[in-house]
C-alpha positions as CSV (number, residue, x, y, z in Angstrom):
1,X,10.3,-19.9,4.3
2,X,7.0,-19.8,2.0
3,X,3.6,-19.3,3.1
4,X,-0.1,-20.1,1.5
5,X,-1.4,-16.6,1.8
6,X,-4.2,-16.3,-0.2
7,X,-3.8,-13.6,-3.1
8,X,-6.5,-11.6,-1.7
9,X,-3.9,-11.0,1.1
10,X,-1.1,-10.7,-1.0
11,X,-2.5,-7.9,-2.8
12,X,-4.0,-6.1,0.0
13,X,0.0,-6.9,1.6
14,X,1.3,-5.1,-1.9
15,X,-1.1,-2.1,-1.3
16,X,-0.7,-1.3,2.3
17,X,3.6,-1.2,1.2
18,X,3.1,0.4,-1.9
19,X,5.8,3.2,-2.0
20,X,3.5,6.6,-3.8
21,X,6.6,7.7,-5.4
22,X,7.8,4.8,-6.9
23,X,6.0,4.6,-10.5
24,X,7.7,0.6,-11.1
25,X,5.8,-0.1,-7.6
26,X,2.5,1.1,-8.7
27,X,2.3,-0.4,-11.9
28,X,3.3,-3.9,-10.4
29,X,0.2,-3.5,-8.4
30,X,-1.6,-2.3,-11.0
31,X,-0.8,-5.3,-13.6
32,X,-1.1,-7.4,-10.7
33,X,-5.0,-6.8,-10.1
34,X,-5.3,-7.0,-13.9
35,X,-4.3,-10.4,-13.5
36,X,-6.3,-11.4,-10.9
37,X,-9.2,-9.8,-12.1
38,X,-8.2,-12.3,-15.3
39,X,-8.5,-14.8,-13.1
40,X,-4.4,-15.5,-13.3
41,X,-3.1,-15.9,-9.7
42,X,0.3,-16.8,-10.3
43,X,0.9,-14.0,-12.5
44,X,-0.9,-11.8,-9.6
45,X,1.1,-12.6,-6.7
46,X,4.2,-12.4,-8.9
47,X,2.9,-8.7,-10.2
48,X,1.9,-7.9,-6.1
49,X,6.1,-9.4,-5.3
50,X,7.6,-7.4,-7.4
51,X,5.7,-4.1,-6.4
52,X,6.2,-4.7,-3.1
53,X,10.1,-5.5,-3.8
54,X,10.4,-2.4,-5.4
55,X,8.9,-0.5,-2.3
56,X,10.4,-2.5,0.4
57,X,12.9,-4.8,-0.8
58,X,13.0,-8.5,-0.8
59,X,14.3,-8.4,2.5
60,X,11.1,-7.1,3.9
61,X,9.5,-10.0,5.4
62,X,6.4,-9.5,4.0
63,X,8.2,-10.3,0.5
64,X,9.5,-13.9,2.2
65,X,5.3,-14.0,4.1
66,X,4.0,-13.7,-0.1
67,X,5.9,-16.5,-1.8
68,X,3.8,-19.0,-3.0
69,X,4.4,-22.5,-1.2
């Protein structure tokens, strides 16, 4: 089930879950506000995705609540 969460939530989704002792997390989120500052969205929620895969898994809901529809 996808959703059209705007990438303002899916970042702030990717930083509320971001595990602080997983480096791979954190530099997801960091490459994905690099992108989005950029003005690349895609690339940004997939950056935020992964981050928040590696912190919760993608059986989290809130990886299914940040696909893109």
């Amino acid at each position: 089930m996808s959703s059209n969460m705007p990438i303002k939530e899916v970042l702030a989704t990717a930083r509320r879950l971001v595990n602080p002792a997983n480096g791979s997390a954190q530099e997801c989120l960091r490459s994905a506000h690099r992108a989005n500052d950029q003005g690349d969205t895609e690339a940004a929620r997939r950056w935020a995705r992964k981050s928040i895969a590696y912190s919760v898994s993608v059986f989290h809901p809130a990886y299914r609540d940040t696909a893109a529809s």
